[in-house]
C-alpha positions as CSV (number, residue, x, y, z in Angstrom):
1,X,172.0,206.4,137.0
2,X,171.0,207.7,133.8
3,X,171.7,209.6,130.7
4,X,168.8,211.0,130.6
5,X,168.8,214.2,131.5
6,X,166.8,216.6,129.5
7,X,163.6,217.3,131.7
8,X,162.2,218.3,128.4
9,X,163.6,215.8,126.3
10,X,162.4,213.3,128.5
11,X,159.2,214.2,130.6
12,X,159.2,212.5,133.7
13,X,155.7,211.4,133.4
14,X,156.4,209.7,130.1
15,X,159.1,207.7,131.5
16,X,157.1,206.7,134.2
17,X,154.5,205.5,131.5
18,X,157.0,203.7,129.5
19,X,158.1,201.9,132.6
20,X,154.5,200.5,132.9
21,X,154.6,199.6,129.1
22,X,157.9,197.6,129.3
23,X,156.8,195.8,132.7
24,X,153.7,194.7,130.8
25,X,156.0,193.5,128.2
26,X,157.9,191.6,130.6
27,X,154.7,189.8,132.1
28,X,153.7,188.7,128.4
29,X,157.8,187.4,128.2
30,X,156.8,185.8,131.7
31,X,153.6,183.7,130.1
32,X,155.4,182.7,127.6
33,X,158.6,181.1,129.3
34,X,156.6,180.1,132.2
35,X,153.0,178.9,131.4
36,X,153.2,178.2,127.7
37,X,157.1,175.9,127.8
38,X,156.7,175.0,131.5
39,X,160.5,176.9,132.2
40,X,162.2,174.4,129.0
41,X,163.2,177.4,127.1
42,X,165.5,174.9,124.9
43,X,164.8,174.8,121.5
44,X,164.7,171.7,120.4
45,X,165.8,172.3,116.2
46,X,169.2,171.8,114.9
47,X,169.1,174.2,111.5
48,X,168.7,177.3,111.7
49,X,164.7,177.2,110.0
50,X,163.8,174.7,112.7
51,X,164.7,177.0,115.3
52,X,162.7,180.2,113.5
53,X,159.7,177.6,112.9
54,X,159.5,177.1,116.2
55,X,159.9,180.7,117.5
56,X,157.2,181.4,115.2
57,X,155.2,179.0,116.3
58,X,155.1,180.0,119.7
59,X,154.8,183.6,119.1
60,X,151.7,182.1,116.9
61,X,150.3,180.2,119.7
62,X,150.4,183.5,122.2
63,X,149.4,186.0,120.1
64,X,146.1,183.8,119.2
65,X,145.7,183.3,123.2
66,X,145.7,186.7,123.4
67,X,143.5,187.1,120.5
68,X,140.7,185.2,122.0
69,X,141.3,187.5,125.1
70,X,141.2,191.1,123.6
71,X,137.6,189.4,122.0
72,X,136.4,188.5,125.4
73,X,137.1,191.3,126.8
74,X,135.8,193.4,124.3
75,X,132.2,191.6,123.8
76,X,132.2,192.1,127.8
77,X,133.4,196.3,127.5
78,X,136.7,195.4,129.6
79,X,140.3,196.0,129.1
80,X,142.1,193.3,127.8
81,X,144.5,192.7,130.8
82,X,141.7,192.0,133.2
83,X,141.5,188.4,131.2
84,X,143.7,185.4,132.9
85,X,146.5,184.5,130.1
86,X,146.9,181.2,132.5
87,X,143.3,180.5,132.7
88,X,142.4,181.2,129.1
89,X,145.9,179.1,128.3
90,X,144.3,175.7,129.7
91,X,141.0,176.6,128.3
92,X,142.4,176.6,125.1
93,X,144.6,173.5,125.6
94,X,141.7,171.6,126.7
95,X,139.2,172.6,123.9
96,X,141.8,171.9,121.1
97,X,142.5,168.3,122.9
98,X,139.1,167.7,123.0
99,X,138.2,169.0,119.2
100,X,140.2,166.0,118.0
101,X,138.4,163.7,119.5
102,X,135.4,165.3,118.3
103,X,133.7,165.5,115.1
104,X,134.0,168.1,112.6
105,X,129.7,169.4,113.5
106,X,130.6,169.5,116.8
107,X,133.7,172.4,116.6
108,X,131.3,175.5,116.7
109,X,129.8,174.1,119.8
110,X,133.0,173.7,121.7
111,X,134.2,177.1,120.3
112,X,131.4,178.6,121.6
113,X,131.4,176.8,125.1
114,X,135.3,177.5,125.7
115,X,134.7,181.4,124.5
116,X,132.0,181.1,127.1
117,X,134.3,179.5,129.6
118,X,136.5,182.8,129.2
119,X,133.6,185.1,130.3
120,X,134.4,183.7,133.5
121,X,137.8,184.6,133.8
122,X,137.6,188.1,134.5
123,X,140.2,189.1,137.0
124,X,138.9,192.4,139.2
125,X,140.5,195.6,138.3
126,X,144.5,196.5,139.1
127,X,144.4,199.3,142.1
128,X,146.8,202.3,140.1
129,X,147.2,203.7,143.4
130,X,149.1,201.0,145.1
131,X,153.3,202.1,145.3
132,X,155.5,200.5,147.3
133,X,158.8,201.8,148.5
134,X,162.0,199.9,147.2
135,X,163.4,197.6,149.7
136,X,166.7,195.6,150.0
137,X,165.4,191.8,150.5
138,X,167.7,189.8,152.6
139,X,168.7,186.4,150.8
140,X,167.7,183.4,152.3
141,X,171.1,181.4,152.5
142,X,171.5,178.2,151.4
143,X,173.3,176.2,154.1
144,X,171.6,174.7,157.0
145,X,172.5,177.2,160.3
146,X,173.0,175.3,163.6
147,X,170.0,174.5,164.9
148,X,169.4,174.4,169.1
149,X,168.7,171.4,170.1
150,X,165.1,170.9,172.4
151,X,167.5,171.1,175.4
152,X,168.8,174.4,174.6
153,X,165.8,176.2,173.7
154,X,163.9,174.6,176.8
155,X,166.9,176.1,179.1
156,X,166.4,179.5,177.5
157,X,163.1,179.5,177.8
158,X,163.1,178.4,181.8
159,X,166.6,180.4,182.8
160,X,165.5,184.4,184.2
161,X,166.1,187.2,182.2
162,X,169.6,188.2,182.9
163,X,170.8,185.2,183.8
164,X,173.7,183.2,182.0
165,X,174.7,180.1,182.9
166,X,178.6,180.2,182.9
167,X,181.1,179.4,180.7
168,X,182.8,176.3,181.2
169,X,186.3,176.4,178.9
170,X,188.1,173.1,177.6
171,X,189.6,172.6,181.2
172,X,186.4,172.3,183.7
């Protein structure tokens, strides 16, 4: 259902583009919650500037992963999106552990080395023309079904098609 119903108002080709736009947006929500706090979306801060301090943090952290990707991708002529957020993510993380262990000469060689290492995450190109039609998935449920035991399955397996074995009630 929606409200909107002006074909002219609302192109149907633009809303189709926006769709694209907003699932993009959700796939950077995505890295964040997922690769970047590991699913602990708790903020740990009890006043109200620890919280933003953090949020702004994080959005800092992200937004300079994604920095070093758009240059990537740029010094190699690609679109940005065809970088790994997860791969440059660790790259990062393990150049920054390892640049305070280091000394301060050796940073521009291990910035260069880990903007090297991104050179090589370069996922191949999304196929536009892939559509799917929707689908109701059935839900798994979560209690154990009764299982047949080897017995059962080996007398269904043996007994001829058509053929039941009868039912014997609570009497026989």
């Amino acid at each position: 259902l929606t409200s909107m119903l002006d074909h002219e108002a609302y192109p149907a080709k633009e809303i189709v583009g926006l769709y694209h736009e907003r699932w993009e947006l959700e796939l950077g929500y995505d890295e964040i919650k997922t690769e970047m706090l590991d699913r602990l979306e708790s903020i740990r801060s009890r006043t109200v500037q620890g919280v933003q301090q953090e949020l702004w943090g994080i959005l800092l952290a992200y937004n300079l992963v994604r920095l070093e990707m758009e240059r990537t991708a740029r010094d190699l002529g690609i679109e940005p999106t065809r970088i790994s957020f997860v791969s440059a993510l660790r790259i990062i993380c393990d150049t920054w552990s390892w640049c305070a262990l280091a000394s301060p000469g050796a940073l521009p060689t291990r910035l260069k080395t880990m903007r090297e290492f991104f050179t090589r995450l370069v996922l191949p190109e999304q196929r536009r023309s892939r559509r799917y039609p929707r689908a109701v998935k059935i839900k798994m449920s979560n209690f154990v079904g009764r299982k047949k035991s080897r017995q059962q399955r080996r007398t269904e397996s043996i007994a001829p098609h058509g053929f039941h074995a009868p039912h014997l009630g609570a009497g026989a």
